[in-house]
C-alpha positions in Angstrom: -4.1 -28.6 -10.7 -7.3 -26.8 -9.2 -8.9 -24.5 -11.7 -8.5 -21.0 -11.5 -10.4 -19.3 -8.5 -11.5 -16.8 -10.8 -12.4 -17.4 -14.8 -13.3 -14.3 -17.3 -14.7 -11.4 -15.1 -17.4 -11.7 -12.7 -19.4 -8.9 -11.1 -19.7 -9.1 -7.3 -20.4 -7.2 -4.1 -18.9 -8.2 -0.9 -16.5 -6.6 2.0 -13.4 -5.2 1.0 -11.9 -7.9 3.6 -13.4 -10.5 1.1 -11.8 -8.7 -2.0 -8.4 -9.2 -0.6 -8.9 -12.8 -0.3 -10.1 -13.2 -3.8 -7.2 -10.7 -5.3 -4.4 -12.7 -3.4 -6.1 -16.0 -5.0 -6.5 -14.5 -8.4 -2.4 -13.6 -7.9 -2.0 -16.9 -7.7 -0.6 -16.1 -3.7 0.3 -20.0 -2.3 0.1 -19.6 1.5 -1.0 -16.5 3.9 0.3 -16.3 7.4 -1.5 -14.4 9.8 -2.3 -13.4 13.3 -6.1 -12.2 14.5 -6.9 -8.4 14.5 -9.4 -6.2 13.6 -10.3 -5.0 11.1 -8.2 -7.7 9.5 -9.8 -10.6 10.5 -11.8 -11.2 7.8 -9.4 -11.5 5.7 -7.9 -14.5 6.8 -11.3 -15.8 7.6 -12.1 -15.5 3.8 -8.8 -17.0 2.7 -9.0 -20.0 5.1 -12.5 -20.9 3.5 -11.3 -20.1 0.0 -7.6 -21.8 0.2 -8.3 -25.6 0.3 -10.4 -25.7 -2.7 -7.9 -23.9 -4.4 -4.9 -25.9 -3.0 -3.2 -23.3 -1.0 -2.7 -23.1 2.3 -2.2 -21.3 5.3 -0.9 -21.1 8.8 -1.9 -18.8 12.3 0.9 -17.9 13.8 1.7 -17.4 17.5 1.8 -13.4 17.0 3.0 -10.8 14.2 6.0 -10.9 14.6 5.8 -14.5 13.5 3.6 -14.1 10.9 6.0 -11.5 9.4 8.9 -13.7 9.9 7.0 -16.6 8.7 5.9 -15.1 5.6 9.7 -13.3 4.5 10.6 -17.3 5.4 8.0 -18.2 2.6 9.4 -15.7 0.2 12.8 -16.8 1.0 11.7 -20.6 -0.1 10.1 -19.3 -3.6 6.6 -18.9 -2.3 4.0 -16.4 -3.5 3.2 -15.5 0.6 1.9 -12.3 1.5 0.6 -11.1 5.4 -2.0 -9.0 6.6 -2.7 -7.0 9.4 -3.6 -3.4 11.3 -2.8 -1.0 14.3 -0.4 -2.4 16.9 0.3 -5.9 14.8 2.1 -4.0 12.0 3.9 -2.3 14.7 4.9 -6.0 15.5 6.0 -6.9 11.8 8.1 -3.9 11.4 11.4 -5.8 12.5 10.5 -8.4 9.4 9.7 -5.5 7.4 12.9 -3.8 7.8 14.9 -7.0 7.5 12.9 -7.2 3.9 14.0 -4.0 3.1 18.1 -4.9 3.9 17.5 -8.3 2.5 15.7 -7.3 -1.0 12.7 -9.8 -0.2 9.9 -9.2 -2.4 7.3 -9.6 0.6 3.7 -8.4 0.2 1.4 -6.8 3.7 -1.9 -5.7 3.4 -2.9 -3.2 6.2 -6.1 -2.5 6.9 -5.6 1.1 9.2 -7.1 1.6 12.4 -7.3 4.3 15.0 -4.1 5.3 16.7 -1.7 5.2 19.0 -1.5 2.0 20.8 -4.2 -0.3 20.8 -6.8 2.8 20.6 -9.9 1.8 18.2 -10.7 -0.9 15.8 -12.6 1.2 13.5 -10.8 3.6 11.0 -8.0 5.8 10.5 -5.2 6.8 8.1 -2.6 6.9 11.1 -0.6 4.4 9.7 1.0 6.2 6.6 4.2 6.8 8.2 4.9 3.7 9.9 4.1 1.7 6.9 6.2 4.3 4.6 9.0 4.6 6.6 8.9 1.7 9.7 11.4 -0.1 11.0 15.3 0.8 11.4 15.8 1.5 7.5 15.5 4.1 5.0 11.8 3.6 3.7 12.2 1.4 0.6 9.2 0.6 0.3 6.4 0.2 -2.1 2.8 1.6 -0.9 -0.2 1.8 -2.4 -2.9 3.6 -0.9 -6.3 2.3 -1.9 -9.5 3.8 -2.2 -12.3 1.5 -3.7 -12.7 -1.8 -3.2 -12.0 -1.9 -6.7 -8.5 -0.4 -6.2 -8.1 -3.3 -3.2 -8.6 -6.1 -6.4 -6.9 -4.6 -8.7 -4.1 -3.2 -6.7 -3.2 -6.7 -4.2 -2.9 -8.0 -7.7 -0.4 -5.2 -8.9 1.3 -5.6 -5.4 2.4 -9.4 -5.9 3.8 -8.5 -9.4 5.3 -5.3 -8.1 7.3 -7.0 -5.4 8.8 -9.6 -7.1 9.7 -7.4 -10.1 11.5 -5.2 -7.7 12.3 -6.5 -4.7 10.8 -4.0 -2.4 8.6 -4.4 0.2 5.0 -3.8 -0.9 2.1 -3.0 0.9 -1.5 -2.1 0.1 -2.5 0.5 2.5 -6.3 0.3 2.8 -8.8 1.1 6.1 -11.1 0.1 8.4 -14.0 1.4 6.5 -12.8 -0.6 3.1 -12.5 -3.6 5.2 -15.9 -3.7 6.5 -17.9 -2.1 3.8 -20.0 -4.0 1.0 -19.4 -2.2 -2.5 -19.4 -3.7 -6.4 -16.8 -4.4 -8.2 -15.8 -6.4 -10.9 -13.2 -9.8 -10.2 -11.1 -10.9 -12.8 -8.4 -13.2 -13.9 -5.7 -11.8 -15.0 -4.4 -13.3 -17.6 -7.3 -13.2 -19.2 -6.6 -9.2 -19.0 -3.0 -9.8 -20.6 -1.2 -9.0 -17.0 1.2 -11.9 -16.6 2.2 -12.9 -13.4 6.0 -12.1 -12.7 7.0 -16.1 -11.3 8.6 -16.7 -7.7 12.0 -17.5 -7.4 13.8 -19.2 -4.4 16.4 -17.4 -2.6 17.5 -20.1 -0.6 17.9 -24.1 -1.5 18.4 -23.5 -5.1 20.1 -26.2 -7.4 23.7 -26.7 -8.5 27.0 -25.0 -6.4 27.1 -21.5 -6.0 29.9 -19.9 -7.6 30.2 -23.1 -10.1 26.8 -24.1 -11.8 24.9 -20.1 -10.2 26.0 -17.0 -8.7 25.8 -17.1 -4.8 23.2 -15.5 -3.1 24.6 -13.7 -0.3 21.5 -13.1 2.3 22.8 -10.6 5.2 20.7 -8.5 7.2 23.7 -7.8 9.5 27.1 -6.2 9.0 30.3 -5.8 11.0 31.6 -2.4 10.0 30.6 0.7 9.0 32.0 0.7 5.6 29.8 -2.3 4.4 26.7 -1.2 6.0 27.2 1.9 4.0 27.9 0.2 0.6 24.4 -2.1 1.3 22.0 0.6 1.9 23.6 3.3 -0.7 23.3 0.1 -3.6 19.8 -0.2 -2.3 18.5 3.4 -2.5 20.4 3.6 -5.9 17.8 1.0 -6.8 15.0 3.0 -5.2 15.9 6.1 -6.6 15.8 4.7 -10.6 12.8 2.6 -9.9 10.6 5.1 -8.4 9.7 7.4 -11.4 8.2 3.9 -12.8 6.7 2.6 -9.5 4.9 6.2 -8.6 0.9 6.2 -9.5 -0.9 9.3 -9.1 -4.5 10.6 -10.4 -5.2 14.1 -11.3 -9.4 15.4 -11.3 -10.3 19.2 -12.6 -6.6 20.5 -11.8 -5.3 22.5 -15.1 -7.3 25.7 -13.9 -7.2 25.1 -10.3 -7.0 28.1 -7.9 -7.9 25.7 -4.7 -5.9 22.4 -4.8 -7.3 19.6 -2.2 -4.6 17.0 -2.2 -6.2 13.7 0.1 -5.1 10.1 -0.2 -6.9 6.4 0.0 -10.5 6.4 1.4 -10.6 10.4 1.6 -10.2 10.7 -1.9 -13.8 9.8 -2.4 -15.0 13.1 0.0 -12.4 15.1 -2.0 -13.9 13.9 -5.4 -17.4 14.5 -4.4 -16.6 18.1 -3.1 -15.0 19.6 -6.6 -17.6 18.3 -8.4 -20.2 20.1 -6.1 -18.1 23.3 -6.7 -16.9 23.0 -10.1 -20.6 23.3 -10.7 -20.8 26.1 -8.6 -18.1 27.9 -10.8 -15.4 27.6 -8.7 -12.3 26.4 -9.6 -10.6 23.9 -7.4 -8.9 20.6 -8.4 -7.8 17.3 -6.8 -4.7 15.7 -6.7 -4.9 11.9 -5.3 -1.0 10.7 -4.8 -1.7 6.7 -5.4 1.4 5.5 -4.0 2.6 7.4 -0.8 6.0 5.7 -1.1 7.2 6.4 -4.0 5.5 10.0 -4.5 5.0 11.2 -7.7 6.9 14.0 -7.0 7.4 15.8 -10.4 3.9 15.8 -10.7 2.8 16.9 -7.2 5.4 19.8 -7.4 3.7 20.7 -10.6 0.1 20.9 -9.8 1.0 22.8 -6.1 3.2 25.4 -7.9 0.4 26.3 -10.4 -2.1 26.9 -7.9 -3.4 29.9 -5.5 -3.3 27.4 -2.6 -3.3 23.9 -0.9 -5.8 21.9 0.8 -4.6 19.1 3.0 -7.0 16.7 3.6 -6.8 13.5 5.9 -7.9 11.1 8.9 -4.8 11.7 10.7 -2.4 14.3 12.3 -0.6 15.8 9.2 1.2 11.8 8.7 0.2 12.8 4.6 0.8 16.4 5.0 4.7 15.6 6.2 5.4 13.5 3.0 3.8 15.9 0.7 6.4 19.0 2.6 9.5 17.1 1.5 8.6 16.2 -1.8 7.4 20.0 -2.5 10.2 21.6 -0.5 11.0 24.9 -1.9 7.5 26.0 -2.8 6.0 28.8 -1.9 2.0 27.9 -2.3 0.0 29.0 0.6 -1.3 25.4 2.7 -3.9 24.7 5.1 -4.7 21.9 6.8 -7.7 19.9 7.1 -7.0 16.9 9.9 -9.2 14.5 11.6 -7.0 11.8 13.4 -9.0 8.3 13.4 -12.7 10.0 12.2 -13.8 9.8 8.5 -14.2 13.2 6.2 -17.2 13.9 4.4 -17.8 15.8 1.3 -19.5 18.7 3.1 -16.8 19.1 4.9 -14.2 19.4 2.3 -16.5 22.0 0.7 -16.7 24.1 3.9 -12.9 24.3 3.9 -12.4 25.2 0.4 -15.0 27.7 0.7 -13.0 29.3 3.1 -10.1 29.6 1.2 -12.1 31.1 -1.9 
């Protein structure tokens, strides 16, 4: 046995590319498979220098759709695997995704958003909300957390390993561009050494004794030959979903209780948000922040009542209203006045946010 990548806590500052490398390590992740793309790269760069002192391992597939296949083939065999990637390559590993989603395979993506559609930039962008919400041929059960510190990207690829194989969802830490690249402090752990205990890997396939004898069988299908069984499947599934999701939904809450304006932003815009009702609660003004931490599940209760109690909604984001369409079905029914704040693939500044509250006020 190697010894543990990370022992006590240890104050660093590196890339947010670097910190997922670490976190997966620290999760005690075995293998990453991967394909090149930016703002990703890094990531597998770190973990290929990291892995072999650690004894774990890794493998460059031909393309994403390999390396999601590869890595729900991992799971499948009782591995702690996990996948990274951005833009058009998690376009690529939606077809694993969604088979993850049928099969109950507790896989773990990190996506590091860039611009969109198509190939479009490298840089930055929060225009992959929906595809990693609701991708692929399913219904969207799915696990995402939506990062906004590098901080968040430890602590949170962590949470994501445990998260999956507690509840057999797909789960996927939806950071950025700008995370990826960025240098910022934070503090590494172990974390046992914080009391979070690792839930253990399991193999779905080539387990020991008979099935139906020594074990229950494990009946892996991702495809169905009539209507009637399909429909069973996916309605046991979202059952699951649906009593899960009040215990899986994260949110955070800044200066709301007296809030007139409400600016609800997600990930990496949650910092401009943050910065822009302090700047105004010092001005007197009452306006509040409400940060949903995972887009899928939404804290809905919540959400509906923070919008309901205010005077009006600011919607906040680095895409085309991708945030702004999960927020309308979770709050459906309310009557709060909402505006829009939108910048596809550019990030949003404090200044900014100010100048649209303003107008509101």
């Amino acid at each position: 046995m190697t010894e543990k990548p990370i022992q006590g806590e240890k104050r660093v500052f590196m890339t947010g590319n670097e910190v997922v490398a670490w976190a997966a390590l620290a999760a005690d992740a075995e293998i990453m498979y991967g394909y090149p793309i930016t703002p990703q790269n890094e990531i597998m760069h770190y973990w290929t220098r990291l892995a072999p002192k650690h004894g774990r391992r890794f493998l460059q597939t031909e393309d994403e759709i390999s390396a999601g296949f590869t890595t729900v083939g991992g799971v499948l065999a009782g591995r702690r695997a996990f996948t990274a990637t951005a833009g058009p390559g998690n376009t690529l590993m939606q077809e694993a995704l969604s088979m993850a989603e049928m099969m109950r395979i507790p896989i773990v993506q990190v996506v590091t958003q860039r611009g969109g559609p198509s190939t479009a930039t490298v840089i930055y962008s929060q225009q992959e909300v929906t595809m990693t919400c609701f991708g692929g041929n399913g219904e969207g059960a799915r696990i995402v957390y939506s990062t906004s510190t590098h901080q968040e990207l430890y602590d949170y690829t962590i949470k994501a390993f445990n998260t999956a194989w507690k509840y057999r969802f797909p789960t996927h830490v939806l950071g950025d561009g700008y995370q990826s690249k960025m240098r910022e402090s934070l503090t590494m752990y172990d974390p046992q050494a914080r009391g979070i205990d690792m839930v253990p890997t399991e193999p779905s396939l080539g387990n020991e004794g008979t099935p139906g004898v020594d074990r229950e069988p494990n009946h892996l299908r991702n495809t169905y030959n009539t209507e009637d069984e399909l429909y069973d499947v996916v309605t046991n599934i979202m059952s699951d979903w649906e009593k899960y999701a009040p215990e899986i939904a994260e949110y955070q809450e800044y200066d709301v209780e007296d809030a007139d304006v409400l600016v609800i932003a997600h990930g990496v815009v949650t910092r401009a948000a943050q910065a822009a009702v302090k700047e105004l609660r010092a001005q007197g003004k009452k306006v509040g922040h409400f940060r949903p931490v995972t887009l899928r599940p939404i804290a809905e209760e919540q959400l509906r009542k923070r919008v309901e109690q205010a005077k009006s909604v600011l919607v906040v984001e680095s895409a085309y209203g991708q945030l702004r369409k999960i927020l309308d079905n979770a709050i459906y029914g309310l009557t709060t006045p909402i505006t829009n704040f939108f910048k596809p693939g550019e990030g949003v500044t404090a200044d900014e946010v100010v100048e649209e509250v303003n107008k509101l006020l």
